[in-house]
TINUTI-511320 format. One record per atom (N, C-alpha, C): chain; atom name; x, y, z. Coordinates in steps of 0.02 Angstrom, whole numbers, plus 50000, padded with zeros to 5 digits. Layout:
BEGIN
- A,CA,X,Y,Z
...
***
This chain:
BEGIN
- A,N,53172,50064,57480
- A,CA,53159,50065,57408
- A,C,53178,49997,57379
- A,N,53114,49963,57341
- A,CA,53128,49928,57295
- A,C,53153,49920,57227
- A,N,53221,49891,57208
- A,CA,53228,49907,57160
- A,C,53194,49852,57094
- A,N,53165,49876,57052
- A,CA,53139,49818,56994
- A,C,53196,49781,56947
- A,N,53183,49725,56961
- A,CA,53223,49669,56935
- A,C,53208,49640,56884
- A,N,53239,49638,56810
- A,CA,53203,49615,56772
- A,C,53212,49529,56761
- A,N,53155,49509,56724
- A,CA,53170,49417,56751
- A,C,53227,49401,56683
- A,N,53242,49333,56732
- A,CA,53298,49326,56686
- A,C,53279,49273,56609
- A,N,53301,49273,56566
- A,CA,53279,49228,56515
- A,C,53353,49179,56505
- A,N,53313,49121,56480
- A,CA,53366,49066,56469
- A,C,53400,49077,56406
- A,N,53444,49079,56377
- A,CA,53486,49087,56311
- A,C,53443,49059,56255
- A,N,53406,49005,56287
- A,CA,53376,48992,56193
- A,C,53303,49027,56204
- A,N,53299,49049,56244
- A,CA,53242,49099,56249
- A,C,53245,49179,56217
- A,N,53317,49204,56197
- A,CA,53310,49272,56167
- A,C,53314,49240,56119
- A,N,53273,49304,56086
- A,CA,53250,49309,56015
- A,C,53312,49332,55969
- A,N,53315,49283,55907
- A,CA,53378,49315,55872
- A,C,53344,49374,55822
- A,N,53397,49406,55809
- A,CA,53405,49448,55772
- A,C,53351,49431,55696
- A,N,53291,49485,55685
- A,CA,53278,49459,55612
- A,C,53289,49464,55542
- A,N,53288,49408,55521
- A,CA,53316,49401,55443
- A,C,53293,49455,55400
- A,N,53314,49508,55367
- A,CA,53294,49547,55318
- A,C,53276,49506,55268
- A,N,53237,49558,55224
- A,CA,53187,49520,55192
- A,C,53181,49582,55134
- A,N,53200,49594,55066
- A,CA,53196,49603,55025
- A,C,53121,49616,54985
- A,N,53068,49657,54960
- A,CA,53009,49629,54941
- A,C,53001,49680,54883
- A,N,53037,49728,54852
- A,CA,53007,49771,54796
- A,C,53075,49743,54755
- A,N,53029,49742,54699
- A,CA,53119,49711,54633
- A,C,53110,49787,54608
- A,N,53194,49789,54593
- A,CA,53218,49864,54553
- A,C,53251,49835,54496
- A,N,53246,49858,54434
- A,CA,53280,49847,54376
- A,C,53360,49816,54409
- A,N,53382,49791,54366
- A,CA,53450,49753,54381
- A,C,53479,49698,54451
- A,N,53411,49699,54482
- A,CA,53418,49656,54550
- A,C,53426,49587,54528
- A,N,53469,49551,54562
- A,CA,53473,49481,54567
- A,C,53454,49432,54626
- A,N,53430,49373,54601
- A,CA,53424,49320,54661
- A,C,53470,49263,54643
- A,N,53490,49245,54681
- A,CA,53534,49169,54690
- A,C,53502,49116,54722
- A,N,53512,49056,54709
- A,CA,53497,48998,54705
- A,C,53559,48951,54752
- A,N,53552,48945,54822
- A,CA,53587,48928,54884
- A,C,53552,48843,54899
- A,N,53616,48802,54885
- A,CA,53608,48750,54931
- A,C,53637,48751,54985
- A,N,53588,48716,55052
- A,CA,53602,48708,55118
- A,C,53618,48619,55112
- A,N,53644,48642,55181
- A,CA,53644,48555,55198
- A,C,53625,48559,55257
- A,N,53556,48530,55273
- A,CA,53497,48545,55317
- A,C,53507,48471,55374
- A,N,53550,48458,55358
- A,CA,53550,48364,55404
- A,C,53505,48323,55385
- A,N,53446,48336,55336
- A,CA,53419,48306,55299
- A,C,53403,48262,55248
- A,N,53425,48179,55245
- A,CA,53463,48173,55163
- A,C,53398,48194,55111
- A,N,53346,48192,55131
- A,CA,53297,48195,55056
- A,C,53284,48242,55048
- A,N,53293,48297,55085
- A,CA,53291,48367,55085
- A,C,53338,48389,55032
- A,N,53345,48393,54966
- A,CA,53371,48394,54902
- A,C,53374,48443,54862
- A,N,53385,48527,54876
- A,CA,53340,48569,54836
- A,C,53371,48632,54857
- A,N,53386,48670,54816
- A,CA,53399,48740,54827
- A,C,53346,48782,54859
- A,N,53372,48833,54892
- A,CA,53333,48897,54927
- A,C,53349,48965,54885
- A,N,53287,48998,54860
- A,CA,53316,49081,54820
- A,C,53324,49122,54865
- A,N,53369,49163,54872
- A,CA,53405,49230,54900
- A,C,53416,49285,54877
- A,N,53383,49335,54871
- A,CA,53400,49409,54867
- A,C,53465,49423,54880
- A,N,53489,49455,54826
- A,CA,53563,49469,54834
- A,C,53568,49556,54848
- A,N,53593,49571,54889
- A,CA,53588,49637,54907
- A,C,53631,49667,54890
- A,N,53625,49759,54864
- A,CA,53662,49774,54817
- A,C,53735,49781,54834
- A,N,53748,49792,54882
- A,CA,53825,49783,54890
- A,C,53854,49711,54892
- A,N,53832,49657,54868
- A,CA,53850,49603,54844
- A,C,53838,49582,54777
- A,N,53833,49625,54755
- A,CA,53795,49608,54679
- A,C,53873,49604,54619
- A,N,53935,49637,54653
- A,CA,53995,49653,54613
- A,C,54046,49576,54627
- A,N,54025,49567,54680
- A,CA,54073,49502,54727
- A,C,54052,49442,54710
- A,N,53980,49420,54724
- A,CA,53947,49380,54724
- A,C,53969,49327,54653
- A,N,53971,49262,54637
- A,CA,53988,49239,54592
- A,C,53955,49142,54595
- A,N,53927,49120,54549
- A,CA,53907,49017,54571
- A,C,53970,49025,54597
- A,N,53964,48959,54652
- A,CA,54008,48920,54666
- A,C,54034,48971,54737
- A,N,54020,49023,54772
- A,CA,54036,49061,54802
- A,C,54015,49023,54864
- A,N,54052,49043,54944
- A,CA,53990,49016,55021
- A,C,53975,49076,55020
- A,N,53918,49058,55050
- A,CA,53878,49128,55077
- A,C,53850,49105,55140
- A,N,53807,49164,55192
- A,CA,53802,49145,55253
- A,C,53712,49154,55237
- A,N,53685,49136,55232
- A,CA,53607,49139,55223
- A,C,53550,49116,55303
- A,N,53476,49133,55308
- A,CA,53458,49123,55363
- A,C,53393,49080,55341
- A,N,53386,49026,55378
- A,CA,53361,48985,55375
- A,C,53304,48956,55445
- A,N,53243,48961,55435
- A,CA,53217,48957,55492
- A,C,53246,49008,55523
- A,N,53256,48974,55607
- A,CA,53271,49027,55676
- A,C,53345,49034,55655
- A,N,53403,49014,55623
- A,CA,53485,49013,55636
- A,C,53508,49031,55563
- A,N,53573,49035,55553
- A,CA,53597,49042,55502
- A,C,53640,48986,55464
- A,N,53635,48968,55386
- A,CA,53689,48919,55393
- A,C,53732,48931,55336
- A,N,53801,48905,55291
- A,CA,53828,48919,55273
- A,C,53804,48874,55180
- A,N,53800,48896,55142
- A,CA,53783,48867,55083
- A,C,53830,48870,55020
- A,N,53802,48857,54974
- A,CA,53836,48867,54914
- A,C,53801,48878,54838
- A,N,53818,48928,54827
- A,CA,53764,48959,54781
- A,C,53789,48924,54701
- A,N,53715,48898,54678
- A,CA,53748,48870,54630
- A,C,53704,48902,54551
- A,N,53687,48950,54568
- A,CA,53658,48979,54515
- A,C,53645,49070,54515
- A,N,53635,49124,54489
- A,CA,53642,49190,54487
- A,C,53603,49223,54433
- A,N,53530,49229,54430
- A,CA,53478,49248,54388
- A,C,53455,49329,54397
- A,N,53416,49372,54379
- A,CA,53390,49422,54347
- A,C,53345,49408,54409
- A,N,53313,49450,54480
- A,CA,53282,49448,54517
- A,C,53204,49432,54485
- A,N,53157,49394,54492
- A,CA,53090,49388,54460
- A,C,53047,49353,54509
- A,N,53077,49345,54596
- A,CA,53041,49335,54659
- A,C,53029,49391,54706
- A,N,52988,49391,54717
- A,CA,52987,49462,54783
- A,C,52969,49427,54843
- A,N,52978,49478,54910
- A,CA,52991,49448,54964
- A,C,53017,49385,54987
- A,N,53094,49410,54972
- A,CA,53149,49356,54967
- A,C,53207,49342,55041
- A,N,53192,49303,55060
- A,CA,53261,49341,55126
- A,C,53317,49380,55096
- A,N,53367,49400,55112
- A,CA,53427,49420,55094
- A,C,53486,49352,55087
- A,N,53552,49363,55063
- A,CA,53611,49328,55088
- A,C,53645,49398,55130
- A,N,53672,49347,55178
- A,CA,53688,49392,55230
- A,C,53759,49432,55216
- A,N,53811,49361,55208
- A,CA,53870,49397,55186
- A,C,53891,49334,55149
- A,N,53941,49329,55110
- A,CA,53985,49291,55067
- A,C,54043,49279,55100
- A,N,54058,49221,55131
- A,CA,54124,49181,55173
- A,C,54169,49190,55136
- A,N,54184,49147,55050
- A,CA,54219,49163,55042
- A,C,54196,49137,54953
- A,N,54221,49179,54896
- A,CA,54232,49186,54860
- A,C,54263,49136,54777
- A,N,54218,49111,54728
- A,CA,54258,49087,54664
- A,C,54278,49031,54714
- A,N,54253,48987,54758
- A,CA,54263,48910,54770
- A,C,54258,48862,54732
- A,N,54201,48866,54708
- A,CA,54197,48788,54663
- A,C,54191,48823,54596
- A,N,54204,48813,54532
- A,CA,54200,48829,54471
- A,C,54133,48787,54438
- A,N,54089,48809,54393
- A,CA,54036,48774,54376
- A,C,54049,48701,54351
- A,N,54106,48695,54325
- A,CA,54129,48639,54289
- A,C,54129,48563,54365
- A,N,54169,48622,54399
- A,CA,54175,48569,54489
- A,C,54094,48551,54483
- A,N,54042,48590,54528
- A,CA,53971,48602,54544
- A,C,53939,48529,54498
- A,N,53955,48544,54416
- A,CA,53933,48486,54390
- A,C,53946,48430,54396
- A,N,54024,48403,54429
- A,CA,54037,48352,54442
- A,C,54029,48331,54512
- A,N,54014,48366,54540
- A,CA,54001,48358,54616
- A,C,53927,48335,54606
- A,N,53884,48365,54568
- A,CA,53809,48364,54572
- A,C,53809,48284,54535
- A,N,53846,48263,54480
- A,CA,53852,48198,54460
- A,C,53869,48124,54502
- A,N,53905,48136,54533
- A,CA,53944,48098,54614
- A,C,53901,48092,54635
- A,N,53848,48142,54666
- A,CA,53817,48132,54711
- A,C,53753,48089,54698
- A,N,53730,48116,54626
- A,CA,53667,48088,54597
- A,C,53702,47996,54596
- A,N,53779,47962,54552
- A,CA,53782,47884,54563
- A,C,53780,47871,54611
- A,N,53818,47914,54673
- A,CA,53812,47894,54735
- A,C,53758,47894,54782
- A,N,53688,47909,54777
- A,CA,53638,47932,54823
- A,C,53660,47975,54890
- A,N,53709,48019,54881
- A,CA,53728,48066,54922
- A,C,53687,48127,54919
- A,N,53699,48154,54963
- A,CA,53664,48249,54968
- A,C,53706,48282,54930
- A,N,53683,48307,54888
- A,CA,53738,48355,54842
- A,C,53752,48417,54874
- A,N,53726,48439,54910
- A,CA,53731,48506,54976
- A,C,53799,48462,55033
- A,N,53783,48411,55064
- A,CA,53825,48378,55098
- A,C,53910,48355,55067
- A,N,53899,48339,55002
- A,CA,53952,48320,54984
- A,C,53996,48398,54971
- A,N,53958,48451,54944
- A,CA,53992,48512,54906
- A,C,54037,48525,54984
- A,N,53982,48549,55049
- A,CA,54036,48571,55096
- A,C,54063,48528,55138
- A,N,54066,48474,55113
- A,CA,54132,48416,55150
- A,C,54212,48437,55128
- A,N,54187,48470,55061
- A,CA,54263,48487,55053
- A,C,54301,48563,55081
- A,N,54243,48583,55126
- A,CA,54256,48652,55151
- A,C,54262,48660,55228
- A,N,54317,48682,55249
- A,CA,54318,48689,55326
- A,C,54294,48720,55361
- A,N,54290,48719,55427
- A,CA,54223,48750,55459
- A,C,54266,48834,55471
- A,N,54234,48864,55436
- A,CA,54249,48941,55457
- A,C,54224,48973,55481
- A,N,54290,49025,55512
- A,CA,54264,49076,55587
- A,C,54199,49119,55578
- A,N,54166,49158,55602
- A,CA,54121,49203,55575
- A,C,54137,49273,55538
- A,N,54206,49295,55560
- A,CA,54240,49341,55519
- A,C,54279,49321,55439
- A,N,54278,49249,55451
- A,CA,54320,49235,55402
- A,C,54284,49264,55329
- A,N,54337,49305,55277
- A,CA,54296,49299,55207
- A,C,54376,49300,55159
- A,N,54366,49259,55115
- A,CA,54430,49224,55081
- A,C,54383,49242,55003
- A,N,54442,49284,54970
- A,CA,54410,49306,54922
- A,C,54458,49233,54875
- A,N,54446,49201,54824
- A,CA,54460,49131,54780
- A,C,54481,49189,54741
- A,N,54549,49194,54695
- A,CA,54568,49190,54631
- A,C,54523,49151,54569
- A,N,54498,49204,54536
- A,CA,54448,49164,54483
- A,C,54483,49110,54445
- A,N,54450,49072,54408
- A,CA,54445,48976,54370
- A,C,54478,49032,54299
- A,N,54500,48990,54268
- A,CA,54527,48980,54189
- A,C,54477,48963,54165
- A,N,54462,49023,54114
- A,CA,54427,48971,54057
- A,C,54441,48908,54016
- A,N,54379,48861,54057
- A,CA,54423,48784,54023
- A,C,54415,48773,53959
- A,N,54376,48812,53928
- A,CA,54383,48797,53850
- A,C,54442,48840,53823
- A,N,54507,48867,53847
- A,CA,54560,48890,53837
- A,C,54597,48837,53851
- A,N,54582,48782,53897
- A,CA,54647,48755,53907
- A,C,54644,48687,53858
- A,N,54694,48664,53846
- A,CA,54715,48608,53812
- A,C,54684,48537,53844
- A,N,54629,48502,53788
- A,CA,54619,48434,53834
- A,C,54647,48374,53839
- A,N,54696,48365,53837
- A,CA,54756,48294,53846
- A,C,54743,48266,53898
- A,N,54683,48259,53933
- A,CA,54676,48228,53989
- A,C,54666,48142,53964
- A,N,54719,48100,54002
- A,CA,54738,48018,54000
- A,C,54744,48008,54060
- A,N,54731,47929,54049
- A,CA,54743,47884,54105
- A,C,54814,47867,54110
- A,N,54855,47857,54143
- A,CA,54915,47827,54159
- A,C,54934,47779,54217
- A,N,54960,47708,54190
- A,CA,54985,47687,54231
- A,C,55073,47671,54236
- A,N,55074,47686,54290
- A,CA,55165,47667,54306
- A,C,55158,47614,54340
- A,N,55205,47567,54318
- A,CA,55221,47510,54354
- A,C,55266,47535,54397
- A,N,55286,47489,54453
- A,CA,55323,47493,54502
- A,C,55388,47422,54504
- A,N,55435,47426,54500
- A,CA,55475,47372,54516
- A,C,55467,47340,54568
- A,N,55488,47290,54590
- A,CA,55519,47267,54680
- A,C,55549,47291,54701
- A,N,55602,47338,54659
- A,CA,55674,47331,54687
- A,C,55645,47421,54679
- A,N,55617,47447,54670
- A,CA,55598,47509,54672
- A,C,55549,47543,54718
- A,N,55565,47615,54747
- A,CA,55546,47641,54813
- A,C,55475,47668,54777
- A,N,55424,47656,54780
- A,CA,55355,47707,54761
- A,C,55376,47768,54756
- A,N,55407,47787,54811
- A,CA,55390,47871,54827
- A,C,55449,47896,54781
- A,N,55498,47878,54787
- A,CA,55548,47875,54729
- A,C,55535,47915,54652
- A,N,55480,47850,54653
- A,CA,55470,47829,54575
- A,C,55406,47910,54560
- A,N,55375,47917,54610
- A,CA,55322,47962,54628
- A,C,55370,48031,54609
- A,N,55419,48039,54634
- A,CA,55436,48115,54668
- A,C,55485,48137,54592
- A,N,55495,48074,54546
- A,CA,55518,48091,54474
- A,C,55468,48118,54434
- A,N,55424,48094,54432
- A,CA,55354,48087,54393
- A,C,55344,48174,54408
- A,N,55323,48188,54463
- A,CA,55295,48245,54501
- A,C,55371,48290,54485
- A,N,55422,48301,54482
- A,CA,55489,48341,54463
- A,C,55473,48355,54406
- A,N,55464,48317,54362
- A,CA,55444,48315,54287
- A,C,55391,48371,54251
- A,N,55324,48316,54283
- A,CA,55274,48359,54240
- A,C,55248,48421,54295
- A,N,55283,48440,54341
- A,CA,55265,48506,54385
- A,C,55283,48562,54350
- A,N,55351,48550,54322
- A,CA,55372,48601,54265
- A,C,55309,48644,54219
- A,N,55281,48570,54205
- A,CA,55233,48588,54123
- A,C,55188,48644,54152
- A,N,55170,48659,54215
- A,CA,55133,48711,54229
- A,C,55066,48668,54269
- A,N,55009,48704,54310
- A,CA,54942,48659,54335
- A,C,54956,48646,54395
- A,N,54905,48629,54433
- A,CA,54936,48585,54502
- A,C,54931,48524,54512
- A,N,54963,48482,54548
- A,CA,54962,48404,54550
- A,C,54939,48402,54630
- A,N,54881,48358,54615
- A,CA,54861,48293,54690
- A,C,54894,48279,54689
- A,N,54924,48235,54735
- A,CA,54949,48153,54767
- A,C,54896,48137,54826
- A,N,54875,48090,54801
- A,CA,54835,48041,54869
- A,C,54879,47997,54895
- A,N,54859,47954,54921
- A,CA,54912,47900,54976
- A,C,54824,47879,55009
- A,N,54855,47808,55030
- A,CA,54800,47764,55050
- A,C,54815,47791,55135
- A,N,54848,47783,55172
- A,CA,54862,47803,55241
- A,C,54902,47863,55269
- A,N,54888,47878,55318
- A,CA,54912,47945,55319
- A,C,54986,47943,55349
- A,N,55000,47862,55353
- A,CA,55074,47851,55385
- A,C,55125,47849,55320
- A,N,55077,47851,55253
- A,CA,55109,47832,55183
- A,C,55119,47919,55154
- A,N,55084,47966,55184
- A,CA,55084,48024,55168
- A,C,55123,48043,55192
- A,N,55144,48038,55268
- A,CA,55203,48078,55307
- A,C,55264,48043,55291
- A,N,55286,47992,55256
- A,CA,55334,47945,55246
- A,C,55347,47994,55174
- A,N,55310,47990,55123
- A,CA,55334,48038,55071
- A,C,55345,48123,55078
- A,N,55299,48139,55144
- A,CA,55317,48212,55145
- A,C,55388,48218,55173
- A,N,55391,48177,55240
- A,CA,55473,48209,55262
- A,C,55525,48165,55212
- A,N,55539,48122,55183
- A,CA,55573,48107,55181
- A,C,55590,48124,55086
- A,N,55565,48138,55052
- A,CA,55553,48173,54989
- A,C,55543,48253,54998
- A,N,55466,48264,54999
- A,CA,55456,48334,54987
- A,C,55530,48389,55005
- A,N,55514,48369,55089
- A,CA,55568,48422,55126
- A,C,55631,48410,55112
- A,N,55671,48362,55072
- A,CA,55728,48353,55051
- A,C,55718,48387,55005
- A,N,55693,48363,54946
- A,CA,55676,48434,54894
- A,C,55666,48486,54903
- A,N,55637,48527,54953
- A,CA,55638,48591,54956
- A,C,55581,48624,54926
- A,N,55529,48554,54912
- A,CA,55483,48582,54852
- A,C,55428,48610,54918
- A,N,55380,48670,54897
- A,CA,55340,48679,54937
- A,C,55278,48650,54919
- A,N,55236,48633,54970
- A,CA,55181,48619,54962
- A,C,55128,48604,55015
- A,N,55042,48589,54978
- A,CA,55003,48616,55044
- A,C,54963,48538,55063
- A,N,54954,48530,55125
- A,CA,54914,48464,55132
- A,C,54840,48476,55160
- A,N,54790,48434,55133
- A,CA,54724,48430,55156
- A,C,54700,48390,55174
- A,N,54652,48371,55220
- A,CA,54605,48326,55235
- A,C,54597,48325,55323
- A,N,54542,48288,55353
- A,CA,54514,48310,55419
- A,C,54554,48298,55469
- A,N,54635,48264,55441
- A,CA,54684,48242,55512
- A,C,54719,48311,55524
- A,N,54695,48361,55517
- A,CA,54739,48434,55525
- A,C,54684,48464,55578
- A,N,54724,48497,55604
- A,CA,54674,48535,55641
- A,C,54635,48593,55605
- A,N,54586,48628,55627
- A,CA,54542,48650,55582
- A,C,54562,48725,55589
- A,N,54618,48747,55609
- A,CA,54656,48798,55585
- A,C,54703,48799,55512
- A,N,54743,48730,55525
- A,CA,54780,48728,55477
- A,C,54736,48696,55420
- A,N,54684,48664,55434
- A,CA,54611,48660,55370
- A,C,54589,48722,55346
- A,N,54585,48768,55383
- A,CA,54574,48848,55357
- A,C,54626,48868,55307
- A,N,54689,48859,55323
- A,CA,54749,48889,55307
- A,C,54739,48859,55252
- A,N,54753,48795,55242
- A,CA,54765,48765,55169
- A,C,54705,48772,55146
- A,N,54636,48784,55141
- A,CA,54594,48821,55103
- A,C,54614,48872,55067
- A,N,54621,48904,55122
- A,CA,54646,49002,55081
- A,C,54700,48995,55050
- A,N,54758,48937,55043
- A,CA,54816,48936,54990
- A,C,54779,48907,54939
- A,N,54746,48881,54947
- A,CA,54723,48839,54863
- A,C,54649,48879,54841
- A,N,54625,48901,54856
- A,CA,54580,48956,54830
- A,C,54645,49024,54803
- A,N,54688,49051,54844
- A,CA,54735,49091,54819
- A,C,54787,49108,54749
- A,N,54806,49027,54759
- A,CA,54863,49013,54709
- A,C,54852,48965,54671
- A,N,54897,48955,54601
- A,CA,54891,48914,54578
- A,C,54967,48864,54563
- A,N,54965,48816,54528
- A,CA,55064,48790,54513
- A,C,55071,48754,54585
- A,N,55010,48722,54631
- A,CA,55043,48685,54688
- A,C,55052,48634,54691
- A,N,55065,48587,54740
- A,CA,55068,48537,54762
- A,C,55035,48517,54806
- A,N,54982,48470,54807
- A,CA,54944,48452,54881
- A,C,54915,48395,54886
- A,N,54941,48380,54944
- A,CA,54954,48316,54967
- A,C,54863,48289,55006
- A,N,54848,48244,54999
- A,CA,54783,48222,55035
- A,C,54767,48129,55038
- A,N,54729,48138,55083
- A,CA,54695,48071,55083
- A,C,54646,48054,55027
- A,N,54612,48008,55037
- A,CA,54570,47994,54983
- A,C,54510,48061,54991
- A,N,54487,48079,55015
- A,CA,54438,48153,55055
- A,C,54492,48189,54989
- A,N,54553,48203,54999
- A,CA,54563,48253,54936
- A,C,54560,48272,54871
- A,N,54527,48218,54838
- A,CA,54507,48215,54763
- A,C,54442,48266,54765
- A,N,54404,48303,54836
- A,CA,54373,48342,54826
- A,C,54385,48408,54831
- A,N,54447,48411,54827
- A,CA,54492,48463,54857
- A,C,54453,48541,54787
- A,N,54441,48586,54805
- A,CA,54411,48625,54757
- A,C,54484,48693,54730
- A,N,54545,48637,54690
- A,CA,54598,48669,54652
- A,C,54578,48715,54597
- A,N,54606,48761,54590
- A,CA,54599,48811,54548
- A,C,54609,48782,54484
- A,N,54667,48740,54477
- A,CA,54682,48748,54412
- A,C,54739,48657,54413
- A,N,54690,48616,54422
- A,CA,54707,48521,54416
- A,C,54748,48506,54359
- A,N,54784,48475,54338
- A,CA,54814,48464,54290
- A,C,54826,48398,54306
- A,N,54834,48363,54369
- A,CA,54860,48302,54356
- A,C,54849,48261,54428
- A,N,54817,48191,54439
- A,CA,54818,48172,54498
- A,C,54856,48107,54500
- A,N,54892,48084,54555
- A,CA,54939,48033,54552
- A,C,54902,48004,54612
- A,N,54882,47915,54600
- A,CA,54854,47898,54663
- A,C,54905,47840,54677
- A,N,54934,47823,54734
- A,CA,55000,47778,54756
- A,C,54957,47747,54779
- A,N,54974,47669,54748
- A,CA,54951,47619,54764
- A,C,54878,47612,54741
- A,N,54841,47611,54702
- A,CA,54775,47645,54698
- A,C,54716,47569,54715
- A,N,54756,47524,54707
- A,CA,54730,47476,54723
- A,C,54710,47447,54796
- A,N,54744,47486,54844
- A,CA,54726,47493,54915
- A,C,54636,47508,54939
- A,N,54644,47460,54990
- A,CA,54563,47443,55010
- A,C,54555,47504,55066
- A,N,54619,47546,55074
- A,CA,54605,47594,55105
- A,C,54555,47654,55080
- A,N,54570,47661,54988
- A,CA,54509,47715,54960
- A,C,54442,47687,54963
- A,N,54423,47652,54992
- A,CA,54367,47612,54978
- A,C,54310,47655,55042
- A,N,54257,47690,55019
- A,CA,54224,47698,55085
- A,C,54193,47637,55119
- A,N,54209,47624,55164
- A,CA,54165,47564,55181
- A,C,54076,47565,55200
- A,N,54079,47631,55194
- A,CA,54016,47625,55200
- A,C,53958,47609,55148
- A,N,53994,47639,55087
- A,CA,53966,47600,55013
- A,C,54045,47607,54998
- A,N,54051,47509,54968
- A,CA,54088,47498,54950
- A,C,54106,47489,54874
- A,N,54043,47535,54850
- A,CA,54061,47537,54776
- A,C,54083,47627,54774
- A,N,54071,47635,54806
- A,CA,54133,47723,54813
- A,C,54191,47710,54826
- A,N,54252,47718,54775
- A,CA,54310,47737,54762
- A,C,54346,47768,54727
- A,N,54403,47794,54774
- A,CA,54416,47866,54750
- A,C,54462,47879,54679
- A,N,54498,47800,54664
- A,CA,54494,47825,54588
- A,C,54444,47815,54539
- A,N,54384,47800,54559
- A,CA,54320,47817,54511
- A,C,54314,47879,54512
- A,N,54296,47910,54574
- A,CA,54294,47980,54584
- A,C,54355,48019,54528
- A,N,54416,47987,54528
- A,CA,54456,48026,54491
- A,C,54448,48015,54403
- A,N,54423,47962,54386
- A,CA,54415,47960,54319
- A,C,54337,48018,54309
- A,N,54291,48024,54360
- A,CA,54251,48060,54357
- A,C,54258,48147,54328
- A,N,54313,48139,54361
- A,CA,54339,48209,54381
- A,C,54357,48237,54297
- A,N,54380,48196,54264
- A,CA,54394,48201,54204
- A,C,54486,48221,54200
- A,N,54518,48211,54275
- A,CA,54572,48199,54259
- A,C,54612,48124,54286
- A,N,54664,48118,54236
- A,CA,54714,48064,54249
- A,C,54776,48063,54258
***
């Protein structure tokens, strides 16, 4: 007896799973408006998505979601939430994670990108770490910013000779941490960051969270889900952290700001305290 053998197929030869597809609108249905970042730079443009009804309570702009695109899936960011008025729509598959960017962020990100000739899809998830496929991180919702007080100024502190930066830094930051909000600190090198974390922070006792791509992409997860979570922190970053997507900014301190280290070199008219006067804080 022969037994039948079935032939074997190569891995990119099975067929994935297919994308549902949405096609009758019901009173109260919504579609969303998902940017990808396709590896494409001129590729510039949102994709609409059927929001399916058990996402319709969660779902929020500024949210990731997992959407399908062509043959694969990729991770986006929805930057708009309308009254369904497309049919035969794919679905969004699931929502990663939750209240990420606030519309107020979205607009300034979409501004950056337009002086800078950047991908505005590319820049939004640069500031997001690569997450697991289970991961879903629900964000603590944004303050209404027309509640909060606008005293946003520029400030400069001089520095003595005879005076330590980080010193002069870790008074400043004692001070106005009180008033409530969370405070950046950038640092031009990351040997200028670990020099103020051990030798300040952890003497103080103060807690706080650090970001940017020299972490491994666990502890890039981790400090995501604290700063989507909470608000009143402290977090420490490279120049990459002025994109940091904080709940609730009140104040950024850049050491040394005159360092050729914020400078991208790749366009050298991107720097990151432009980015911060952008931001609309000082």
């Amino acid at each position: 007896m022969v037994a039948n053998v079935k032939p074997l197929n190569l891995k990119r030869q099975r067929a994935t799973s297919a994308a549902r597809r949405t096609t009758e609108i019901k009173s109260g249905d919504l579609q969303a408006e998902v940017v990808l970042d396709l590896g494409i730079f001129h590729v510039e443009q949102s994709f609409t998505y059927a929001v399916p009804e058990h996402l319709e309570e969660t779902l929020s702009i500024g949210s990731l979601v997992q959407v399908p695109f062509k043959n694969a899936r990729h991770t986006g960011v929805v930057v708009s939430v309308d009254s369904r008025s497309k049919g035969n729509l794919f679905n969004i598959e699931s929502i990663r994670a939750s209240n990420v960017f606030s519309p107020e962020q979205l607009h300034f990100f979409e501004k950056v990108a337009e002086r800078y000739l950047c991908n505005f899809a590319q820049m939004l998830l640069k500031a997001v770490p690569t997450l697991n496929k289970s991961t879903q991180i629900h964000g603590i919702p944004f303050r209404d910013q027309k509640e909060k007080a606008k005293l946003n100024r520029r400030l400069f502190i001089p520095i003595g000779l005879a005076d330590d930066p980080n010193a002069v830094m870790i008074r400043h930051l004692l001070k106005e941490q009180k008033t409530g909000g969370s405070t950046l600190l950038l640092f031009p090198t990351l040997k200028a960051l670990q020099v103020f974390r051990e030798a300040f922070l952890t003497h103080q006792d103060m807690d706080y969270v650090e970001v940017g791509s020299h972490l491994t992409p666990a502890l890039r997860r981790s400090s995501f889900q604290r700063i989507l979570g909470h608000e009143n922190l402290v977090i420490l970053g490279l120049r990459g952290g002025v994109l940091a997507p904080i709940r609730d900014l009140a104040r950024i301190y850049v050491l040394d700001e005159s360092s050729a280290h914020y400078v991208e070199q790749r366009r050298s008219e991107e720097h990151t305290s432009e980015l911060q006067s952008h931001s609309g804080i000082s």
